[in-house]
C-alpha positions in Angstrom: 29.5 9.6 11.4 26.4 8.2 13.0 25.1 4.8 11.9 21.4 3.8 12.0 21.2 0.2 12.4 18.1 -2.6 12.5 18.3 -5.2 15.5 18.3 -4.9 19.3 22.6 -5.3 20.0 25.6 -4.1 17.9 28.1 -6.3 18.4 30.9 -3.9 16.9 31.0 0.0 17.1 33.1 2.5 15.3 32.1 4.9 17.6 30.0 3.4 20.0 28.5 6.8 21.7 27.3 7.7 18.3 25.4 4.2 17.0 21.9 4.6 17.3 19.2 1.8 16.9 16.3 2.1 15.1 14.0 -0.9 16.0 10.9 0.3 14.4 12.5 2.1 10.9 10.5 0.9 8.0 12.5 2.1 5.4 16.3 2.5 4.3 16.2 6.4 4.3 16.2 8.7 7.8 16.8 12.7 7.6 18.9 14.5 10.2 18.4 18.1 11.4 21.8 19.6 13.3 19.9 22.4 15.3 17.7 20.4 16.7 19.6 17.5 16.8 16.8 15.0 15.4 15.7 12.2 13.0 13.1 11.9 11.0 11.9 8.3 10.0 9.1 6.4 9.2 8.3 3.8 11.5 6.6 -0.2 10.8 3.0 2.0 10.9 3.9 4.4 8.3 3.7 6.9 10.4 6.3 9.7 10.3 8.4 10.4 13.5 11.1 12.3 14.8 13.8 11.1 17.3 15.9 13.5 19.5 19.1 12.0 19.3 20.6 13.6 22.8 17.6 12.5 24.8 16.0 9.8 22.6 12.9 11.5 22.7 10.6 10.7 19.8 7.1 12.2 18.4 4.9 11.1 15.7 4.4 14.0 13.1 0.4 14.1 12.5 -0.1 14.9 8.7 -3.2 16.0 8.4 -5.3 13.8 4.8 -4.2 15.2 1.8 -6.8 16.4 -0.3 -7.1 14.0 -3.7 -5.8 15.4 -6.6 -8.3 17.0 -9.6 -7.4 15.2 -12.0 -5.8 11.4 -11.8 -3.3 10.4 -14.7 -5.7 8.1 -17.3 -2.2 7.2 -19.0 -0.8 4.5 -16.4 3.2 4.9 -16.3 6.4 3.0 -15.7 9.1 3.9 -13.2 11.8 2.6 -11.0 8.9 3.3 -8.2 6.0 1.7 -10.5 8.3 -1.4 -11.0 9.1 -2.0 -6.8 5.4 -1.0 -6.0 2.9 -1.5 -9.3 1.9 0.7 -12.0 1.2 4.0 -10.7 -2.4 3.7 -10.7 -1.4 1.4 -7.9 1.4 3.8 -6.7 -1.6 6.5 -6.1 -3.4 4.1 -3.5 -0.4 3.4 -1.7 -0.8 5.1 1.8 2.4 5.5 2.6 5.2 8.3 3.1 8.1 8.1 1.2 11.9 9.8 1.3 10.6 12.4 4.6 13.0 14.8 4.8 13.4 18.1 7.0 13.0 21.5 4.9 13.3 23.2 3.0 11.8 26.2 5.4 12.5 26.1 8.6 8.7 24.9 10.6 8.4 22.4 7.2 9.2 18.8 6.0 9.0 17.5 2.7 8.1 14.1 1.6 6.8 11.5 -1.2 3.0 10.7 -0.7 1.5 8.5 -4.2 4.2 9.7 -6.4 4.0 13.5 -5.3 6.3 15.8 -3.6 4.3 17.5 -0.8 5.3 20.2 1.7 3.8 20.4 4.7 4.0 22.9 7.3 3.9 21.6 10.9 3.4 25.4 12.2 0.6 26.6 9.7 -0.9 22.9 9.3 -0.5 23.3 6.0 0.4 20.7 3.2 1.1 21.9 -0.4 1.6 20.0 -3.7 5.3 20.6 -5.4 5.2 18.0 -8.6 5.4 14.6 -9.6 8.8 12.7 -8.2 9.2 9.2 -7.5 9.4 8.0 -4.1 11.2 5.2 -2.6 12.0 3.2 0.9 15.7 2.9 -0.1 16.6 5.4 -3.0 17.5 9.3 -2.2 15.1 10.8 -4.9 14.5 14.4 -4.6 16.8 17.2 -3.0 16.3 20.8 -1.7 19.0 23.4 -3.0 16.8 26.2 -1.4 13.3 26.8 -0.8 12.4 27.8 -4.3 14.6 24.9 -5.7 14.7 21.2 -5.7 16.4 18.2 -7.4 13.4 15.4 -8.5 13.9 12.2 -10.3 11.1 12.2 -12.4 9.8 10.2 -15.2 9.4 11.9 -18.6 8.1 8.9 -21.5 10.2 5.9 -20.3 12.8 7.3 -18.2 13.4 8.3 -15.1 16.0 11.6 -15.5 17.1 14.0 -12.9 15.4 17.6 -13.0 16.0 20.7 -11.2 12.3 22.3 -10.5 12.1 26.2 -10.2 8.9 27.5 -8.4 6.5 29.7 -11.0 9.1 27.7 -14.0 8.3 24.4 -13.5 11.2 21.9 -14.3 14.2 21.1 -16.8 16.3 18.3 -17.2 19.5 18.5 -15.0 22.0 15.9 -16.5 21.7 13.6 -19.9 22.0 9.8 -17.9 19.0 8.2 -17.5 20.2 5.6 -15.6 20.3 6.9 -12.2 18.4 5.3 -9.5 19.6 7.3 -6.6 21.7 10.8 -6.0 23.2 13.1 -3.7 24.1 17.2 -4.5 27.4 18.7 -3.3 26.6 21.6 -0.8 28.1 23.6 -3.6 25.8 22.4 -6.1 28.2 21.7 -8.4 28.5 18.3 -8.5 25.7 15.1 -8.1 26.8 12.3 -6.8 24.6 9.1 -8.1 23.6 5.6 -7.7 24.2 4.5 -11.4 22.4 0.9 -12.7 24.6 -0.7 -15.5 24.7 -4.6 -16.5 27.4 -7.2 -17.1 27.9 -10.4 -18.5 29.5 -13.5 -17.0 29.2 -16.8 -17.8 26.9 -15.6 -20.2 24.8 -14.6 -17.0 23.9 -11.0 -17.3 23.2 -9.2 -13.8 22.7 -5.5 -12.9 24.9 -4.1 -10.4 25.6 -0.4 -8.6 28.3 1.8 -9.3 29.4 4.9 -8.2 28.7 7.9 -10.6 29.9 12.0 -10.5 28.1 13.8 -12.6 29.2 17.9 -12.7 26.9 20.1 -13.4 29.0 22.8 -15.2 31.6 21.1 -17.6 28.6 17.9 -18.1 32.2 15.6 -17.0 31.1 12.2 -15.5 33.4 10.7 -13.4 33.0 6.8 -12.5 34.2 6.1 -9.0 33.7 2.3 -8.6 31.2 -0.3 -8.4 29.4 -1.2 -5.4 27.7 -4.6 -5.8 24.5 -5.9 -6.6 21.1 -4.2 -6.5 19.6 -4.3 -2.9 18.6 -2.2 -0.6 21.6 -1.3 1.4 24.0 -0.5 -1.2 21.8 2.7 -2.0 23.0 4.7 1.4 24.9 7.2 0.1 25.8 10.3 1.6 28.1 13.2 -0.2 30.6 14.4 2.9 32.9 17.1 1.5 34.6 17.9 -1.7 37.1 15.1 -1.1 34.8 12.1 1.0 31.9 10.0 0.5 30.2 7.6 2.6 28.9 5.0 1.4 27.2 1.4 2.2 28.4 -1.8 1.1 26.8 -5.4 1.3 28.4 -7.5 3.4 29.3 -11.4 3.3 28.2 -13.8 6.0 27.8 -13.0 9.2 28.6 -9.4 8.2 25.3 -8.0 6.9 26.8 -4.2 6.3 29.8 -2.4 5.7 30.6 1.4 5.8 33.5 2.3 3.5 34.7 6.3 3.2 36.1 7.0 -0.8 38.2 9.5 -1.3 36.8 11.2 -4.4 41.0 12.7 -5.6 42.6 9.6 -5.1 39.6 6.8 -5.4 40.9 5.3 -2.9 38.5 3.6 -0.1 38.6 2.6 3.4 36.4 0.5 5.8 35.4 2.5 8.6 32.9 0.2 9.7 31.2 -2.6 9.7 28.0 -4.7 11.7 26.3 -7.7 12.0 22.9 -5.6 11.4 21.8 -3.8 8.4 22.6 -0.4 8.3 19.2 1.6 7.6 21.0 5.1 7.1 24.4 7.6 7.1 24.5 11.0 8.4 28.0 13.3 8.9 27.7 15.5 12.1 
């Protein structure tokens, strides 16, 4: 496991060869790339850069402008993204890049740029258009199962669903809930692991909080695995390890600020592997 963390010191490792700091991450999401053995991030400019983890090397990606699209949406929509950022008239203006991931070819990286899923090829200088998905700082929003293939969350009326898009078919709804804010997909592909929203009531206070969701993608079963707190920005790190573990983040109290806890998806039972006195920006498994 290697941790991403905000601040200059960690006062606590789990592993401390393997604890990284990212002093200039502006967002809650980071990519990793195991043949190369690099990050990608965006940094406090908005620029996109990648970090060499053995040498701590880093170089800023140039995209090159991304030509503006034919025709703009006259209809102005609501979404998870619209409702952090503005309405997505406002979203469109918004220069910056969102969820950068590597893939899904080998020379290309894939990111969220004004509410669009781009490609862009770092060999060719080429950037192409894949469809509309919302983007985020904090929430995992699309996914690559191959390079014809990808997982988007995507608004359709008033809700944001999860969709599997097909090159030359276009896209169909994956899964029924429509309250997902965030997901993960197995390597299998069989199962998506998500970020669910759902409300409560105590005291006659109602609050939203984060929980823990399976969703299979065969038999339709859903499978809640346990809540995670309240909505912020670190309880959305997520990261699907094997068919038995996940990884996930966990608000902490106090001093504390985050907390790394391992599920075990058979027995739902969890353990704290981890825990700092910085925010944890991102989770990768080696």
């Amino acid at each position: 496991v290697l941790c991403f963390e905000e601040g200059m010191e960690v006062e606590r490792r789990y592993k401390e060869e393997k604890n990284i700091i990212l002093n200039d991450s502006s967002q809650y999401f980071i990519d990793y790339k195991k043949e190369t053995d690099s990050i990608l991030y965006v940094n406090n400019e908005g620029e996109v850069m990648e970090k060499y983890l053995e040498t701590g090397k880093e170089e800023r990606i140039e995209i090159p402008p991304i030509p503006e699209r034919l025709e703009e949406e006259k209809e102005e929509q609501r979404s998870f993204y619209g409702e952090e950022y503005g309405t997505m008239e406002e979203v469109r203006k918004d220069p910056s890049y969102y969820n950068v991931q590597y893939g899904p070819e080998e020379e290309e990286i894939t990111f969220v740029y004004k509410g669009i899923l781009y490609i862009y090829n770092k060999e060719k200088k080429e950037i192409e258009e894949i469809t509309e998905c919302e983007g985020s700082d904090h929430r995992n929003t699309y996914q690559w199962i191959n390079k014809d293939e990808v997982y988007i969350m995507y608004r359709d009326e008033r809700w944001v669903s999860l969709y599997l898009w097909r090159r030359g078919k276009g896209k169909t709804r994956a899964i029924e809930n429509h309250k997902i804010n965030s997901f993960r997909v197995s390597k299998d592909g069989k199962q998506i692991l998500c970020n669910e929203l759902f409300s409560k009531s105590m005291d006659s206070i109602i609050t939203t909080t984060v929980k823990i969701v399976i969703e299979d993608t065969t038999s339709k079963e859903k499978i809640e695995m346990g809540e995670i707190g309240m909505i912020n920005k670190v309880n959305y790190v997520l990261e699907h390890v094997s068919d038995q573990y996940i990884i996930y983040i966990k608000q902490g109290k106090g001093k504390i600020k985050s907390k790394v806890y391992r599920l075990d998806m058979k027995t739902g039972r969890k353990k704290c592997i981890y825990w700092t006195y910085h925010e944890v920006v991102g989770v990768i498994v080696r």
